[in-house]
N, C-alpha and C positions, 0 to 999 in steps of 0.2 A: 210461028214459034220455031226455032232453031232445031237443029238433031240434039236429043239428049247428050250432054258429054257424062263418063264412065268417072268417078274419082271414090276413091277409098272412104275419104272423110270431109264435109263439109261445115264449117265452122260461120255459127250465124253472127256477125254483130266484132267488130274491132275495138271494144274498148280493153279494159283491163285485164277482164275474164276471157275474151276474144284469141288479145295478143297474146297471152298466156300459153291457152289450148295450142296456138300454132304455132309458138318458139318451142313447146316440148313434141310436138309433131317433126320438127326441123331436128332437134337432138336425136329423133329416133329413127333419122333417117327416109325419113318422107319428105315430095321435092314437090312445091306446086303446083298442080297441072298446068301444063303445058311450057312447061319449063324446057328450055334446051340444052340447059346443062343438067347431070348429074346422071345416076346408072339410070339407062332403060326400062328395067324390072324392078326398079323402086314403089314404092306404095306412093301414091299421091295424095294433095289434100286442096282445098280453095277456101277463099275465105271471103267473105260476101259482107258488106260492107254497108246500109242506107245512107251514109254521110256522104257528102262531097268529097271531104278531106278528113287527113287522118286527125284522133285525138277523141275518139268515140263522146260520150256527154259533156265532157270539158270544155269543147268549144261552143259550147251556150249557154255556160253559166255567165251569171253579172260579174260585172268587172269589178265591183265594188268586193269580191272573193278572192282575196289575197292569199299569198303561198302561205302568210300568219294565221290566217282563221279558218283553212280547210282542217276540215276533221281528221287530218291526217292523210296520205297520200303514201301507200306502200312501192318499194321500188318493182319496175318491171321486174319478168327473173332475166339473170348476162347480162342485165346492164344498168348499173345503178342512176339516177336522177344525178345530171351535174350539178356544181353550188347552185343553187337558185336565191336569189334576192327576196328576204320574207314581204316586203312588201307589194311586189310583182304581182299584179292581177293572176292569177290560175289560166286565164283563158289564153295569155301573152304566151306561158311556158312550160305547161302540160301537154297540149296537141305539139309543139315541137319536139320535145323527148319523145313524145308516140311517133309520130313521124321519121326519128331518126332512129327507131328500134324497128322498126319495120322496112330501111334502108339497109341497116347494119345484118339483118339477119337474110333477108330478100325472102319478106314474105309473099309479097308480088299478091295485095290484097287488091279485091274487085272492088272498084265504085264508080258511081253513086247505085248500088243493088239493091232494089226492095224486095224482103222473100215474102212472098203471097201465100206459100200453102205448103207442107210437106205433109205425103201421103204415101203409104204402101206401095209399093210396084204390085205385088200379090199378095196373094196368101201365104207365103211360106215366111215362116217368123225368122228363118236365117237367109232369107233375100236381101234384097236393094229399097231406099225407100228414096221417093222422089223429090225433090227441093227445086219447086216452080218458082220464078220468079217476076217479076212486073216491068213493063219496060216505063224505064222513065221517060218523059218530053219536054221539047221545048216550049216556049209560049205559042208557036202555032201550032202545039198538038199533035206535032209529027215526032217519031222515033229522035231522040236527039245522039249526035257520033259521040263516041267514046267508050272508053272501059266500060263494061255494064250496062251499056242505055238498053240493049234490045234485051227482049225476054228471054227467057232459055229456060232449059230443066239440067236439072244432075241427078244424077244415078250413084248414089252414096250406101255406103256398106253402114257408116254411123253419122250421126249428124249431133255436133256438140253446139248447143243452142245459145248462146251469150249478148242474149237483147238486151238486156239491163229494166230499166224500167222509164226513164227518161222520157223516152215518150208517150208513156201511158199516165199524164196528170189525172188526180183521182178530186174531180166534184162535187162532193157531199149535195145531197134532194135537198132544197131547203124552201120551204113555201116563200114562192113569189119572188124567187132569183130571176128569171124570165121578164118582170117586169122595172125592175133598177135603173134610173136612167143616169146613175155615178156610170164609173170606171170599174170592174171586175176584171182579176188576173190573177194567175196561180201563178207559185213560185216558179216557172219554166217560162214564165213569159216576162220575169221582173228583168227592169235592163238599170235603173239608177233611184234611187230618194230623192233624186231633184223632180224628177216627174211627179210628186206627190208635194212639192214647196207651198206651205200654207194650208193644206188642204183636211179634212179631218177624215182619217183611214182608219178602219177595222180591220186588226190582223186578226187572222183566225188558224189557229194549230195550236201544236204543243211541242213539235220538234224544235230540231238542232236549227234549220233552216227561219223555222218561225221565231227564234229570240234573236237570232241574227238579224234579222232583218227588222222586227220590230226595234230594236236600237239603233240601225242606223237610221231608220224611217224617221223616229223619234226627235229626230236630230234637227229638223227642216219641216216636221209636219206634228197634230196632233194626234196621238195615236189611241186605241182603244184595243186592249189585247183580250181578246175571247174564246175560249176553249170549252170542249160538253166536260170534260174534269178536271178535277184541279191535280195539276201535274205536282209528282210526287218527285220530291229535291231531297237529291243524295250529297250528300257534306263529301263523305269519301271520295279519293280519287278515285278511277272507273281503274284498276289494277287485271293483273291477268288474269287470278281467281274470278272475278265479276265478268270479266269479258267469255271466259269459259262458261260460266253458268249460263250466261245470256243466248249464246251458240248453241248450248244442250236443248233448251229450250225450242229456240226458231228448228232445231232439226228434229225433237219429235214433235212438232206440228206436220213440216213437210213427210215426215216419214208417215202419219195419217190423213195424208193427203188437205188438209187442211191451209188453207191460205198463209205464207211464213207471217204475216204479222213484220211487227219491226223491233229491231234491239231494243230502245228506247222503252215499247210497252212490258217487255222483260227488267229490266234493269232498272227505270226511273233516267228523270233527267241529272243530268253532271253539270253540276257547276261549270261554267265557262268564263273567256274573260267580258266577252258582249253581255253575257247572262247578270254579272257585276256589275258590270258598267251600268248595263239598264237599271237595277235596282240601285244603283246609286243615285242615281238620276229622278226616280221616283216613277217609271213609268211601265216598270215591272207588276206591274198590276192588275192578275186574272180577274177579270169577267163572266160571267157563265152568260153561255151560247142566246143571243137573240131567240125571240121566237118565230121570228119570218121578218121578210125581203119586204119593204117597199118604197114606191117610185121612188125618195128622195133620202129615205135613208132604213134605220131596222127599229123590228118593237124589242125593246129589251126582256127580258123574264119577269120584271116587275109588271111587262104590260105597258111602263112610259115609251116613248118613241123619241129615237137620236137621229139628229139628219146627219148625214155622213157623205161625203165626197165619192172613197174609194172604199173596196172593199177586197182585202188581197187573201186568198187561200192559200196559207200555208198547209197542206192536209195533206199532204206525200202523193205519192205515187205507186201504180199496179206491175206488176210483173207484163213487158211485153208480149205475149205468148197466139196472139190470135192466130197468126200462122200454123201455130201446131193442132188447131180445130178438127181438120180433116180424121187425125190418127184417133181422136175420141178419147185422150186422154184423161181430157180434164173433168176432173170431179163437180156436181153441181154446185159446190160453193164456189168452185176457182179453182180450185187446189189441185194439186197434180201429186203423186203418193209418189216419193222421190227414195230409192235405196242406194246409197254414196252419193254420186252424181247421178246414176239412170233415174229414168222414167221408169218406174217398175212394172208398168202395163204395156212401155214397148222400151226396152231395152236397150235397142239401137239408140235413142238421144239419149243424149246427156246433159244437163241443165247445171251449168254454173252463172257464178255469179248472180244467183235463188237461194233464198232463204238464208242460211248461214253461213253462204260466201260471200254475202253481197256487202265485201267489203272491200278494200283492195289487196289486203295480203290476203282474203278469204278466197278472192277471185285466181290467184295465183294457186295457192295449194289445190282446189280447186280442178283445174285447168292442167294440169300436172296429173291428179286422181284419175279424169277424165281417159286423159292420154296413155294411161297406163292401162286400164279399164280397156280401153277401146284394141289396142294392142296385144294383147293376149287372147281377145275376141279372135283377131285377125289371124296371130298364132296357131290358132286351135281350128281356122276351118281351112286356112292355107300356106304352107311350108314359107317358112320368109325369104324374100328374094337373096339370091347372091349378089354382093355387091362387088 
């Protein structure tokens, strides 16, 4: 393992909430580490990155997610989205805008970096806390060259955490999933409906994601849409008032430490134009949840049995966070007791793009609170550089 490098502030994760944190780090006069330009006596910051390349979870959605039917997509902040083409897959020309907002500002982010753990340097609650990371390899196993590959520590004064959830698909137990011999796949692993041509699929959720995709499914195969409740459908537009409500919500959860939940179980679902389309079609048609998995297909709640091909989990995803295990944060549900953006049991993180950021202008304001938060910290234990 390498010599610990020294840096102010350490920022996990490059997506929305990521780039955020470190375009309002770069406004306030914090320069990369190991930057060769800019003052001396500057506060520094790095930004740590698990992707190959930029465009944090956008570049693994399905293609079949066009710039028409994202749920909306807020601009970075300084630099707004050029025209985009509505029908442009997401994955074609989201990771490029990230990409050239991270040219334009010279964030100088690390990758491909996996952070393994951050932990206390000591005991003293206005120290340094540690942010280990994992060295990645090549197929033979050895250290592979480049940005990032070898492990290292940093020695960070705050660490603004911006994992998303992406990579945490969430499973639901379900008797005798273990034994299926279909096809099983969570929405993070769907790539097209052609894979599914002919075939009879169980969609299972109740999100944004899960009617999207049971309409296009729909389209090429047959489908069976199943969920444990029957989703409750809002006629009204989803307005500001309602978007407001929903946020109050997801934040006193997290401010009780309690797991944020998702908008969705606040709110109800909103009409959509897939969400029409499928009911137009006839295939909008909740189910209530099998009773277990087997070999060839599920028992439904009457007790009859449907053979079934595929079976896809629409059932969202957890908040990244295993890395932060070490500092004992986290509450035995999951939950993490969040006050703004801190950790309120260790102060030093900051957690955007959780709970009631995890939007994309949420991840913005966010990431900005953060920056602001973390800076008057800095203020109050050391004189700010001259510049």
């Amino acid at each position: 393992m390498s010599t610990p490098e020294t840096v102010d502030v350490v920022v996990i994760g490059a997506g929305q909430a990521g780039l955020s944190a470190a375009y309002h780090l770069h406004r306030r006069g914090f320069v990369p580490l190991g930057a060769t330009e800019g003052p001396t006596a500057a506060r520094t910051f790095v930004v740590l990155d698990a992707n190959d390349a930029p465009g944090g979870a956008w570049q693994h959605r399905w293609r079949s997610l066009t710039m028409s039917t994202v749920n909306g997509i807020y601009d970075l902040p300084g630099m707004p989205k050029p025209e985009l083409d509505p029908s442009s897959p997401s994955v074609d020309v989201i990771p490029p805008y990230f990409a050239a907002f991270e040219e334009r500002f010279a964030l100088a982010v690390r990758r491909p970096v996996q952070v393994r753990a951050v932990r206390r340097e000591d005991n003293d609650p206005h120290g340094r806390l540690l942010v280990e990371t994992a060295a990645s390899a090549d197929s033979s196993g050895t250290d592979s060259p480049g940005a990032g590959s070898l492990s290292a520590v940093f020695r960070a004064r705050a660490v603004v955490n911006a994992t998303g959830t992406w990579t945490k698909p969430f499973w639901p137990a379900y008797p005798g999933r273990e034994r299926f011999a279909g096809r099983q796949l969570h929405v993070a692993d769907y790539v097209s409906a052609d894979d599914f041509r002919g075939q009879r699929v169980v969609v299972v959720g109740a999100g944004i994601s899960a009617i999207q995709l049971l309409e296009e499914i729909s389209r090429v195969a047959e489908t069976v849409w199943m969920t444990r409740r029957e989703p409750e459908w809002v006629e009204d537009d989803f307005d500001t008032a309602a978007r407001v409500e929903a946020i109050k919500g997801v934040e006193e959860r997290v401010r009780q430490g309690l797991p944020p939940g998702s908008v969705i179980s606040v709110t109800g679902m909103h009409w959509t134009p897939w969400a029409r389309a499928a009911e137009a079609r006839g295939v909008l048609v909740r189910q209530p949840m099998f009773r277990r998995i087997e070999e060839h297909g599920v028992v439904l709640a009457d007790g009859s049995f449907l053979p079934v091909d595929a079976i896809l989990w629409a059932t969202g995803f957890r908040a990244a966070l295993d890395h932060l295990a070490p500092l004992g944060i986290r509450l035995p549900g999951g939950g993490i007791r969040i006050d703004g953006t801190r950790a309120a049991d260790e102060p030093r993180v900051h957690l955007i793009g959780y709970g009631p950021s995890a939007s994309t202008v949420g991840a913005n304001r966010a990431g900005r609170a953060a920056v602001t938060a973390i800076l008057a910290d800095l203020d109050a234990a050391v004189p700010v550089p001259q510049r």
